[in-house]
DRENVOTOR-600204 format. One record per residue: y, x, z of N, C-alpha, C, O in turn. Coordinates in steps of 0.2 Angstrom, whole numbers, padded with zeros to 4 digits, always signed. Layout:
YXZYXZYXZYXZ;...
REM end
This chain:
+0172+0809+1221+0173+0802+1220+0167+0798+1222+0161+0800+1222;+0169+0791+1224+0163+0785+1224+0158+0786+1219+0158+0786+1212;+0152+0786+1223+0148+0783+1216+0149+0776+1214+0151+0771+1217;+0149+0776+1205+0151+0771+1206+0157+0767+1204+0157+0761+1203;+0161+0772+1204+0169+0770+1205+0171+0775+1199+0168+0780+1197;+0177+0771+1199+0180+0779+1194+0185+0783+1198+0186+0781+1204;+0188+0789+1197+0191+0793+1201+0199+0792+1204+0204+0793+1202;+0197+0789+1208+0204+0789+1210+0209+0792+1208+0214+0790+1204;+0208+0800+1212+0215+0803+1209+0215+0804+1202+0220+0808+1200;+0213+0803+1199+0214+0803+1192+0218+0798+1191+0223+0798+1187;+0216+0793+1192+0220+0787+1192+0229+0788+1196+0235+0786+1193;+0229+0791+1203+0234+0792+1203+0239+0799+1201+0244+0801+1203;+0234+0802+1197+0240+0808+1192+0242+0803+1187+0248+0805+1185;+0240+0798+1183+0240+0795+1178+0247+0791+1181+0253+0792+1178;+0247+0789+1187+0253+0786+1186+0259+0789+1190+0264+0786+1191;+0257+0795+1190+0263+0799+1193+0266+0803+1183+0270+0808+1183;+0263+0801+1178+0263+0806+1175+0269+0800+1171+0275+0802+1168;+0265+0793+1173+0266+0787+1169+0277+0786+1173+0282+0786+1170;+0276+0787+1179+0281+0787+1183+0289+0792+1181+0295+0791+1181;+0284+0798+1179+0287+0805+1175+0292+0800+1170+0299+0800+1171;+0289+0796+1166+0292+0796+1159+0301+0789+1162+0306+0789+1160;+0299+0787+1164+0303+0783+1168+0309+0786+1173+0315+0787+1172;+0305+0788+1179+0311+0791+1184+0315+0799+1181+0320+0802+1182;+0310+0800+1178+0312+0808+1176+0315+0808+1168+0316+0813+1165;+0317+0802+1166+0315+0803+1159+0311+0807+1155+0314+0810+1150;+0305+0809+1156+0303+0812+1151+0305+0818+1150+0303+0821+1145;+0308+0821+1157+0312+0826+1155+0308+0834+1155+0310+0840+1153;+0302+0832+1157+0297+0839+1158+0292+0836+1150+0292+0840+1146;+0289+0830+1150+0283+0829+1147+0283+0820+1145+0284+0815+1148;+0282+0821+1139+0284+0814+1133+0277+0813+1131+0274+0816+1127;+0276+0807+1136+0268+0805+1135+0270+0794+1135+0271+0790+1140;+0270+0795+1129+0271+0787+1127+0265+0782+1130+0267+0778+1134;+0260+0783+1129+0254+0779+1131+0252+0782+1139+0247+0781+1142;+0257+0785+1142+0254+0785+1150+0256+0778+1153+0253+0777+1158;+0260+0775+1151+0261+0767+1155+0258+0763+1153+0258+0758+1156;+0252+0763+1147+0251+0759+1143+0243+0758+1147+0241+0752+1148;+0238+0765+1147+0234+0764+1151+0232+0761+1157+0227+0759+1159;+0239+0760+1160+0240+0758+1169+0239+0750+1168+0238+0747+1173;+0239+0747+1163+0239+0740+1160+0244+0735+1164+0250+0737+1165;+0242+0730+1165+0246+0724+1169+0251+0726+1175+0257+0725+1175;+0249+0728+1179+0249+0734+1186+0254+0740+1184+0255+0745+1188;+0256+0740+1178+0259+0747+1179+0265+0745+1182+0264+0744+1188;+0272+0744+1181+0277+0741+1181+0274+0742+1192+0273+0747+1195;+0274+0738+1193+0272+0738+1201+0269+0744+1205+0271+0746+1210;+0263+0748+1201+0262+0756+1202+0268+0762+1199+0268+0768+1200;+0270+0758+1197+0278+0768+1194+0281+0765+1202+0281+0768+1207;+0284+0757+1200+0290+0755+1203+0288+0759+1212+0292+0762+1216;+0281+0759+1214+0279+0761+1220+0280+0768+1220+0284+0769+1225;+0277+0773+1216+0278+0778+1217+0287+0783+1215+0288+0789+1216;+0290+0778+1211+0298+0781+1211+0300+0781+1218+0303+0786+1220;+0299+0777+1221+0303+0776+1228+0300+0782+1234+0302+0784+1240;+0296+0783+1232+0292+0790+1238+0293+0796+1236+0290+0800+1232;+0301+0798+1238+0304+0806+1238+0299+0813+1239+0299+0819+1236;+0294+0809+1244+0290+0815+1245+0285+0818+1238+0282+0823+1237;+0285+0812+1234+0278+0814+1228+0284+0820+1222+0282+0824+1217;+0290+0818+1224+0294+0822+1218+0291+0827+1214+0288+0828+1209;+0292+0831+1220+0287+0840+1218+0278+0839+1215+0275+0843+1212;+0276+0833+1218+0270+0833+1214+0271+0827+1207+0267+0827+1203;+0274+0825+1207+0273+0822+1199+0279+0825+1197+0282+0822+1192;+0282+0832+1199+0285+0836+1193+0280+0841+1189+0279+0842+1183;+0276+0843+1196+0271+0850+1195+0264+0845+1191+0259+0848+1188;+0264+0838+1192+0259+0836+1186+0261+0835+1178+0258+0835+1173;+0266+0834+1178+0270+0832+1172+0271+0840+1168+0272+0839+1161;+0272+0847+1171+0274+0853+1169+0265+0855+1168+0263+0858+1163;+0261+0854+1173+0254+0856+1169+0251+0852+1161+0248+0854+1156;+0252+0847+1162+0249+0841+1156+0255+0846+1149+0253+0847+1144;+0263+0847+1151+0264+0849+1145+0265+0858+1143+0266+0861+1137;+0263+0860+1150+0261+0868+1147+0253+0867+1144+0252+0870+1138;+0247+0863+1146+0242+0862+1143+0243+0861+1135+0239+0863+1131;+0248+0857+1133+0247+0853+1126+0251+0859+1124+0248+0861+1119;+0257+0863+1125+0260+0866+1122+0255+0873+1121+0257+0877+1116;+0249+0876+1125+0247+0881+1123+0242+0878+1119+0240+0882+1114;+0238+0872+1120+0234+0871+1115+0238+0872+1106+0236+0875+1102;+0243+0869+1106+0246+0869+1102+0245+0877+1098+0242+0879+1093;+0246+0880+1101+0249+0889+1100+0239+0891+1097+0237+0894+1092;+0236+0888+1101+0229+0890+1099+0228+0885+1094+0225+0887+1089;+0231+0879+1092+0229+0878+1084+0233+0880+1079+0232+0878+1073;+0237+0883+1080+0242+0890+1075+0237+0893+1074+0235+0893+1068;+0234+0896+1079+0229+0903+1076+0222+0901+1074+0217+0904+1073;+0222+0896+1073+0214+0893+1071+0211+0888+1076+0213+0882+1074;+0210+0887+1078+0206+0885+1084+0205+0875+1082+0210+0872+1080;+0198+0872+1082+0198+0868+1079+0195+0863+1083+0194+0857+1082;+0192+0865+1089+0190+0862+1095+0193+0862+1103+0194+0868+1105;+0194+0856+1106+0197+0854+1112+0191+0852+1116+0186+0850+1113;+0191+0854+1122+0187+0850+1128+0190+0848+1132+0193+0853+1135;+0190+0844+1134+0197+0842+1142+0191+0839+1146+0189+0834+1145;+0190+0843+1151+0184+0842+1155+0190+0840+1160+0196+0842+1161;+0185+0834+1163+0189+0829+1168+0192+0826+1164+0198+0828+1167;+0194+0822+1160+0198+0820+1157+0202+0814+1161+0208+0816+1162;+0202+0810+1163+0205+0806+1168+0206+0801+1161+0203+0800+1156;+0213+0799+1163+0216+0795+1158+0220+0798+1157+0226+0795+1157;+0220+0804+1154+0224+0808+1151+0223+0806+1143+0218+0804+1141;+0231+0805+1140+0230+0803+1133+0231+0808+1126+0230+0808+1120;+0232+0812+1129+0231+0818+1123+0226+0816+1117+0228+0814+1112;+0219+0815+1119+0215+0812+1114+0218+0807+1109+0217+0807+1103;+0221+0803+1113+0224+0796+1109+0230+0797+1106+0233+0793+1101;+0233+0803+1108+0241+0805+1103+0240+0809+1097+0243+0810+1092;+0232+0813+1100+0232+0820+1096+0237+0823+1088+0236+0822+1082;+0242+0826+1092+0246+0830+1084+0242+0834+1080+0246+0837+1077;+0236+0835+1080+0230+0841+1075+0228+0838+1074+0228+0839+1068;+0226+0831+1074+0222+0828+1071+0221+0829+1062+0216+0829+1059;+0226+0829+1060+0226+0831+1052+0224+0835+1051+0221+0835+1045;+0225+0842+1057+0223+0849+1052+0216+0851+1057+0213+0856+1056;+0215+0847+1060+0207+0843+1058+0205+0846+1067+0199+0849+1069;+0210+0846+1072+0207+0847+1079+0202+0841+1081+0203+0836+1079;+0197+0844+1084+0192+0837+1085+0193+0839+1093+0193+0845+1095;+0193+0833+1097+0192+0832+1104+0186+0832+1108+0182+0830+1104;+0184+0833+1112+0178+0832+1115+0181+0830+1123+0184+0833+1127;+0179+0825+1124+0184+0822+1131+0178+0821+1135+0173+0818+1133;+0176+0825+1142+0172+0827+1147+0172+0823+1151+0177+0825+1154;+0170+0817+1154+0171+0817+1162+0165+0814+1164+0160+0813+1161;+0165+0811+1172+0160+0806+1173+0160+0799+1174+0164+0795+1176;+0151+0799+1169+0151+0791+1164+0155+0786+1169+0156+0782+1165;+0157+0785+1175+0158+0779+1179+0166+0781+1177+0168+0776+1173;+0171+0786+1178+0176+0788+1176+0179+0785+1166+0183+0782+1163;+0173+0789+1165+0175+0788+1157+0172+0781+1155+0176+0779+1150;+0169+0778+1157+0168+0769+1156+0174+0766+1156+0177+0762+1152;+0177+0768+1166+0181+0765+1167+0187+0765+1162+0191+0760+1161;+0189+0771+1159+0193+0773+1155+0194+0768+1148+0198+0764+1147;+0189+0769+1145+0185+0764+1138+0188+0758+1138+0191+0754+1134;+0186+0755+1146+0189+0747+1146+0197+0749+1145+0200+0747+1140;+0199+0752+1150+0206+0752+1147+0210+0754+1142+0216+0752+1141;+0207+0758+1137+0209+0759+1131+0209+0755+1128+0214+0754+1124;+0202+0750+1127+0201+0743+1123+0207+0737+1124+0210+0734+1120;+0207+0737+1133+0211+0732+1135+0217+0732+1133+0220+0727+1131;+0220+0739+1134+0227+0740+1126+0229+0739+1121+0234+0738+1119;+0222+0738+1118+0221+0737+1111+0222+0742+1108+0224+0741+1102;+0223+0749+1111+0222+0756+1107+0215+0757+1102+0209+0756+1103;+0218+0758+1096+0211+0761+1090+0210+0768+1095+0214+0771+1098;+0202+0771+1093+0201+0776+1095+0199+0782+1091+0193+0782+1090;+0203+0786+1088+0206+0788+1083+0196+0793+1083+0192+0794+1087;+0196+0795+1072+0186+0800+1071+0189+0805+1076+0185+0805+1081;+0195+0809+1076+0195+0815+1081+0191+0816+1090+0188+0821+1093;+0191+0810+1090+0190+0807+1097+0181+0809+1100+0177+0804+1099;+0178+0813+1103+0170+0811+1104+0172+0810+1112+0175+0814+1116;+0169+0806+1114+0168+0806+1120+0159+0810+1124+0153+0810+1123;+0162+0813+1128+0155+0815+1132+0154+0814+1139+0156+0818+1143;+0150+0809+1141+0152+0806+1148+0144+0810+1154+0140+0806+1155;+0145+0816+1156+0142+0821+1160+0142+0820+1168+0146+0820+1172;+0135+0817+1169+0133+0819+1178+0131+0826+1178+0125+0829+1176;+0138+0829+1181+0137+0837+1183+0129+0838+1190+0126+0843+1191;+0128+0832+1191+0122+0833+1196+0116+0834+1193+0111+0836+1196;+0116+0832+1186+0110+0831+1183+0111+0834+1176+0107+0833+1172;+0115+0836+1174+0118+0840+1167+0122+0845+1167+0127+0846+1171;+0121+0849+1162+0126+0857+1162+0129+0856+1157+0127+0855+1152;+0136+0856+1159+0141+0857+1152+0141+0860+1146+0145+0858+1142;+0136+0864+1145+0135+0870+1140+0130+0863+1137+0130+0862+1131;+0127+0859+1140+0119+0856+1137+0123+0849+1134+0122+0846+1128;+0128+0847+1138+0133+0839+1138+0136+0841+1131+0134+0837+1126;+0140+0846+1130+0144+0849+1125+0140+0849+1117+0143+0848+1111;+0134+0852+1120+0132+0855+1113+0127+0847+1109+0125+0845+1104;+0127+0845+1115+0122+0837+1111+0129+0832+1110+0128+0826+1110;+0134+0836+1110+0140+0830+1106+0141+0833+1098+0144+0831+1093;+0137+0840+1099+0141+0842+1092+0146+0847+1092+0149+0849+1088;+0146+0849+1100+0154+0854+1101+0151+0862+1098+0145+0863+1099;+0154+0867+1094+0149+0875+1092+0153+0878+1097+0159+0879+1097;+0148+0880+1101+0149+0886+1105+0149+0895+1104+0149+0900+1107;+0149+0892+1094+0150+0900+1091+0155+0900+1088+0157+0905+1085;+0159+0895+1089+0167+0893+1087+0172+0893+1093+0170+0890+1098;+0176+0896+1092+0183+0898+1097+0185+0890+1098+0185+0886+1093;+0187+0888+1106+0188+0882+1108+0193+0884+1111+0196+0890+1111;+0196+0878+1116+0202+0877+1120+0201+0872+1126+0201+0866+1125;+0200+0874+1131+0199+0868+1137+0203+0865+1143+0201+0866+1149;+0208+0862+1140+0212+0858+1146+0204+0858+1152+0198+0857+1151;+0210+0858+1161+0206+0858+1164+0211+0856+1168+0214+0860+1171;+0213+0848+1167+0217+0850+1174+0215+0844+1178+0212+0839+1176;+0217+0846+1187+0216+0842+1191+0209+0839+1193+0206+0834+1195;+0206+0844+1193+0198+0846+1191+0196+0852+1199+0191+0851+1203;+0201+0856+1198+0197+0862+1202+0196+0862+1209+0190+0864+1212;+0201+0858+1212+0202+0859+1218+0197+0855+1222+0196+0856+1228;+0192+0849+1219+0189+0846+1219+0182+0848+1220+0178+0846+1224;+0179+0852+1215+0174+0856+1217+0172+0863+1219+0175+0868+1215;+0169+0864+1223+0164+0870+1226+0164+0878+1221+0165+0878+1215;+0164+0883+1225+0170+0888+1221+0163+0889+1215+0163+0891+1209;+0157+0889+1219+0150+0893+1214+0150+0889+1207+0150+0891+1202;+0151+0881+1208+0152+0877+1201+0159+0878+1197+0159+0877+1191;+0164+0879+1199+0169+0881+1195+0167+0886+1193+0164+0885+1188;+0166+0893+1194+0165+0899+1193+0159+0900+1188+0158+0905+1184;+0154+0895+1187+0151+0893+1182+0151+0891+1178+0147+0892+1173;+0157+0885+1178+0159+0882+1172+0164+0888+1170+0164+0888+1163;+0168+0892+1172+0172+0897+1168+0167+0903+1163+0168+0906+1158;+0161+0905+1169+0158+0908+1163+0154+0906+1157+0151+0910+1153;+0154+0898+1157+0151+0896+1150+0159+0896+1146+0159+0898+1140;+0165+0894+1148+0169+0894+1144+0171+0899+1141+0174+0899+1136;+0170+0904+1145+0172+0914+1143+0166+0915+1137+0166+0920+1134;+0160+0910+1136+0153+0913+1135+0155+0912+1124+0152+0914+1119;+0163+0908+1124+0162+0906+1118+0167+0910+1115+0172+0911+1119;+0166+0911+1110+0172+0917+1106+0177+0912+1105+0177+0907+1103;+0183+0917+1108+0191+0918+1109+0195+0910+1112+0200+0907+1110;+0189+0909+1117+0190+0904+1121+0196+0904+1124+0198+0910+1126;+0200+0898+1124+0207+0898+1130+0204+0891+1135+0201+0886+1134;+0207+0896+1143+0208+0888+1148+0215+0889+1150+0219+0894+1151;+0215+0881+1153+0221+0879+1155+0218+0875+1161+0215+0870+1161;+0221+0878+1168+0219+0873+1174+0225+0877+1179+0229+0881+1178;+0223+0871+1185+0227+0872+1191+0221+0872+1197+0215+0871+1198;+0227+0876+1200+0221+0878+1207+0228+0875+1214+0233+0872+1213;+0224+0878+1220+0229+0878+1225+0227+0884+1230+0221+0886+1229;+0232+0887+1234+0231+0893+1239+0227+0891+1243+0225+0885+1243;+0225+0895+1247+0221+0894+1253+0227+0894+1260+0232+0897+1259;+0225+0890+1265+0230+0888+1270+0233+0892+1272+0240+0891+1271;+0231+0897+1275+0234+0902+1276+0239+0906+1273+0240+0911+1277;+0242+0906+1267+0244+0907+1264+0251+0904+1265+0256+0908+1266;+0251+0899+1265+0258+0894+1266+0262+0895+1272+0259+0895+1278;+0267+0894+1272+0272+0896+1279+0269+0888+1284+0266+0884+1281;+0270+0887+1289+0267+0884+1292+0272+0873+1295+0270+0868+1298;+0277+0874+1290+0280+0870+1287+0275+0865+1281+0271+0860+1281;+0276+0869+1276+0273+0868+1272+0266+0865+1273+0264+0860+1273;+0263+0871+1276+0255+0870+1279+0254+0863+1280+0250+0860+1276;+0257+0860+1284+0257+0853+1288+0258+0846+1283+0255+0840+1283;+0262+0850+1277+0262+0845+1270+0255+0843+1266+0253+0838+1264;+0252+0852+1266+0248+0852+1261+0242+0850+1264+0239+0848+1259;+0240+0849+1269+0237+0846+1273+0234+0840+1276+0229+0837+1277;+0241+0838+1275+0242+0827+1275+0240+0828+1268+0234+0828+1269;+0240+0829+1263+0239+0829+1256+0232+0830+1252+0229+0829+1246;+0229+0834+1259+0222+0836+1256+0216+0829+1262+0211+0825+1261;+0220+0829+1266+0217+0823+1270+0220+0816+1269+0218+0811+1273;+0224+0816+1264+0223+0808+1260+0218+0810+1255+0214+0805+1254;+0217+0814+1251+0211+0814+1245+0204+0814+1248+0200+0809+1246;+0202+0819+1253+0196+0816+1256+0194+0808+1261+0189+0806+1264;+0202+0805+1261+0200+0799+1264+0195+0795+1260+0191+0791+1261;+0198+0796+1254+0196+0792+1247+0190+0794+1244+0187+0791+1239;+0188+0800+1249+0183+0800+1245+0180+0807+1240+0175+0809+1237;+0187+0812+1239+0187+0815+1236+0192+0820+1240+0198+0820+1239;+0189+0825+1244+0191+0830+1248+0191+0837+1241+0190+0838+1235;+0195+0842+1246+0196+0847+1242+0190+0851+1244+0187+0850+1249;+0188+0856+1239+0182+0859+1241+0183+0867+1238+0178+0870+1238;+0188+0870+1237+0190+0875+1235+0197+0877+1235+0202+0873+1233;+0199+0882+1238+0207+0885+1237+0205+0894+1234+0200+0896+1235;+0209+0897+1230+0211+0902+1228+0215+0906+1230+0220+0905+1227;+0216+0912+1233+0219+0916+1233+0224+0920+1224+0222+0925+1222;+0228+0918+1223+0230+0922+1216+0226+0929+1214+0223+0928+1208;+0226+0935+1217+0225+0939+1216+0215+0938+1216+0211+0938+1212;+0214+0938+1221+0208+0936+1219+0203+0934+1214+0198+0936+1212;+0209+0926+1211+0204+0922+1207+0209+0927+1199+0207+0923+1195;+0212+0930+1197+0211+0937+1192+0206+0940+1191+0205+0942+1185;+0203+0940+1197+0197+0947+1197+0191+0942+1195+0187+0944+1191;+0191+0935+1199+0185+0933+1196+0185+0930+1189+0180+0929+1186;+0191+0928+1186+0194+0925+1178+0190+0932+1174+0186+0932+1170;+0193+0939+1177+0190+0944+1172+0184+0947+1174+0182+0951+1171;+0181+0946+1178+0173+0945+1180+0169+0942+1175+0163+0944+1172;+0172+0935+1174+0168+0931+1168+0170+0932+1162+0167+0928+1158;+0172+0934+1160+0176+0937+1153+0182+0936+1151+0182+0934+1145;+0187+0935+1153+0192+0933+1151+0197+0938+1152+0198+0940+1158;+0204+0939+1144+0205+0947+1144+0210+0945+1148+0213+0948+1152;+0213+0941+1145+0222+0940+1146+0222+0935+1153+0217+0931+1154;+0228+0934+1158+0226+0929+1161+0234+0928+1163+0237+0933+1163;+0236+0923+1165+0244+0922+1165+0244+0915+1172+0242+0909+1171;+0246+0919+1178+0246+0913+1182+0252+0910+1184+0256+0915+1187;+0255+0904+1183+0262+0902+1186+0263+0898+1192+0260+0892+1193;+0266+0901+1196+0267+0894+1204+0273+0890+1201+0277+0890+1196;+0273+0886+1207+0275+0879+1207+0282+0880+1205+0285+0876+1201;+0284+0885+1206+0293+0887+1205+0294+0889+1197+0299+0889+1193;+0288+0891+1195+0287+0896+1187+0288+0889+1184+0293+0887+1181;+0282+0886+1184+0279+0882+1179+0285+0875+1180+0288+0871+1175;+0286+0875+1185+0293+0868+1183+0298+0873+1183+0303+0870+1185;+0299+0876+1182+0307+0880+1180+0307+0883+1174+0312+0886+1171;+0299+0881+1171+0300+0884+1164+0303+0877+1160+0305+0878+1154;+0303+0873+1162+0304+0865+1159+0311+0863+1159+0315+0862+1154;+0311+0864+1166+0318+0861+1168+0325+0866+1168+0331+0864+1169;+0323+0873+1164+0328+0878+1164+0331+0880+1173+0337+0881+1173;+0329+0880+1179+0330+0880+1184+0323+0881+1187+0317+0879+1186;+0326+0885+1192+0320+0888+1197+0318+0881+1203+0322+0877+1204;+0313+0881+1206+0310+0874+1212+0311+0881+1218+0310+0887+1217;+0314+0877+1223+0313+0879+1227+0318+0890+1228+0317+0896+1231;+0321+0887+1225+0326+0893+1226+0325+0900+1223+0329+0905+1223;+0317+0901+1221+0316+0903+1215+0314+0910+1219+0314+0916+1217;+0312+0907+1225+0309+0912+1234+0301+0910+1231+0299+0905+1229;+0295+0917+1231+0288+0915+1229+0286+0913+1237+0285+0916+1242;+0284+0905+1235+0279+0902+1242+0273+0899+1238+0272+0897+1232;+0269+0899+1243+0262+0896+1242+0261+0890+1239+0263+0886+1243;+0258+0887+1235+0260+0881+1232+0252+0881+1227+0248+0886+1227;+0253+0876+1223+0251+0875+1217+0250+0881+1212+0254+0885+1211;+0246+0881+1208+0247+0884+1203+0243+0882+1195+0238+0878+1195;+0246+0885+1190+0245+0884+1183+0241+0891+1179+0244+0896+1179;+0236+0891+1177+0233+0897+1175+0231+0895+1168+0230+0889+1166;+0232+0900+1164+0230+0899+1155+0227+0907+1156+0231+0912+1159;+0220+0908+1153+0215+0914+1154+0213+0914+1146+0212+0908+1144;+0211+0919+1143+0210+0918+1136+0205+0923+1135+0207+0928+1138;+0199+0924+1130+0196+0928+1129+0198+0930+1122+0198+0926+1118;+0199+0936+1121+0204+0940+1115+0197+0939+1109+0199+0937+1103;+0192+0939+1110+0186+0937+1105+0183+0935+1104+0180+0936+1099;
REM end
């Protein structure tokens, strides 16, 4: 991202999410305040992005990670679980809906202060209340460590947590994700929830050429991709850092668990993917 600015792509997952609830009817993921954030301007950004055929498959595969994230955090506060971090938080509203809040989930929303500012005006500008659940933690990964950001909000790193991570990875450098996964491994009966992408090679050479245009529009802006994964690989380094369980789904999995139908004929190609990693203690 811009210094300075807030994140673009963040800005357009929000309204690929916000587009969801309208073109798609809601039919993957029922997020009421995703149009609400877009403010003035929404109505003209959904109406933009309904008509571009080609985003279909990515604002379905954003719409199926935001509700596999809420539906496993959900399952982690079944069994206890009483703190959230949603590092990168974008203008994702989970904080602002939160259903735990009674049985007492507290939020910790991660990103950076130019991001998370920009976000603040917009919540205000809705005239959204910002419910006690809510801490905000606004983090320059250049000059602060998550573990240090976290802990001076009050988050316990001796209490089993939960960490939405989406739309995050592909963005940074494999050594800093890999570090932030073994501080989250570092917390007893930690769960994450993130999305990755293959490496080129990987993809049949059709494809290649899409995924491509797509990674050379985000570095126009500013915000180039700086990591791909191998599946099998990024397994070995999830249990490298401690984490026992680990369940990764591609692009055909994770909207076919939604939609009751498989994407793409239900044939395994290279794509996106949804991973949920869990340490058992």
């Amino acid at each position: 991202m811009q210094k300075g600015q807030p994140s673009r792509t963040a800005f357009g997952a929000a309204i690929l999410r916000a587009a969801h609830q309208t073109v798609d009817g809601a039919s993957i993921f029922a997020d009421p305040l995703a149009r609400v954030l877009l403010g003035d301007e929404a109505d003209a950004l959904v109406a933009a992005a309904s008509v571009d055929e080609t985003r279909q498959q990515l604002r379905r595969f954003i719409a199926a990670r935001s509700r596999f994230a809420e539906d496993t955090l959900a399952a982690a506060v079944a069994r206890g679980v009483r703190q959230a971090a949603v590092i990168g938080a974008g203008l994702d509203t989970f904080s602002l809906r939160n259903p735990h809040q009674g049985g007492g989930l507290r939020v910790f929303e991660v990103d950076h202060p130019d991001t998370q500012a920009w976000k603040r005006e917009r919540i205000a500008a809705a005239g959204l209340a910002l419910p006690p659940s809510l801490i905000f933690v606004p983090v320059d990964f250049e000059r602060q460590s998550l573990a240090d950001a976290l802990a001076g909000a009050g988050f316990r790193t001796d209490e089993p947590a939960f960490f939405p991570w989406l739309g995050v990875v592909p963005y940074l450098r494999r050594e800093a994700i890999l570090a932030v996964l073994r501080f989250m491994a570092s917390v007893p009966a930690a769960e994450v929830v993130f999305d990755y992408t293959e490496p080129l090679d990987n993809y049949a050479p059709a494809r290649r050429a899409h995924v491509e245009a797509l990674a050379a529009r985000t570095a126009a802006i500013g915000e180039p991709w700086l990591s791909r994964f191998d599946p099998l690989d990024l397994n070995g380094e999830l249990r490298a850092c401690g984490f026992d369980e680990i369940d990764d789904f591609g692009l055909a999995e994770i909207v076919g668990r939604y939609l009751g139908a498989s994407v793409g004929g239900g044939a395994r190609e290279a794509g996106p993917h949804v991973v949920h990693a869990r340490r058992v203690h």
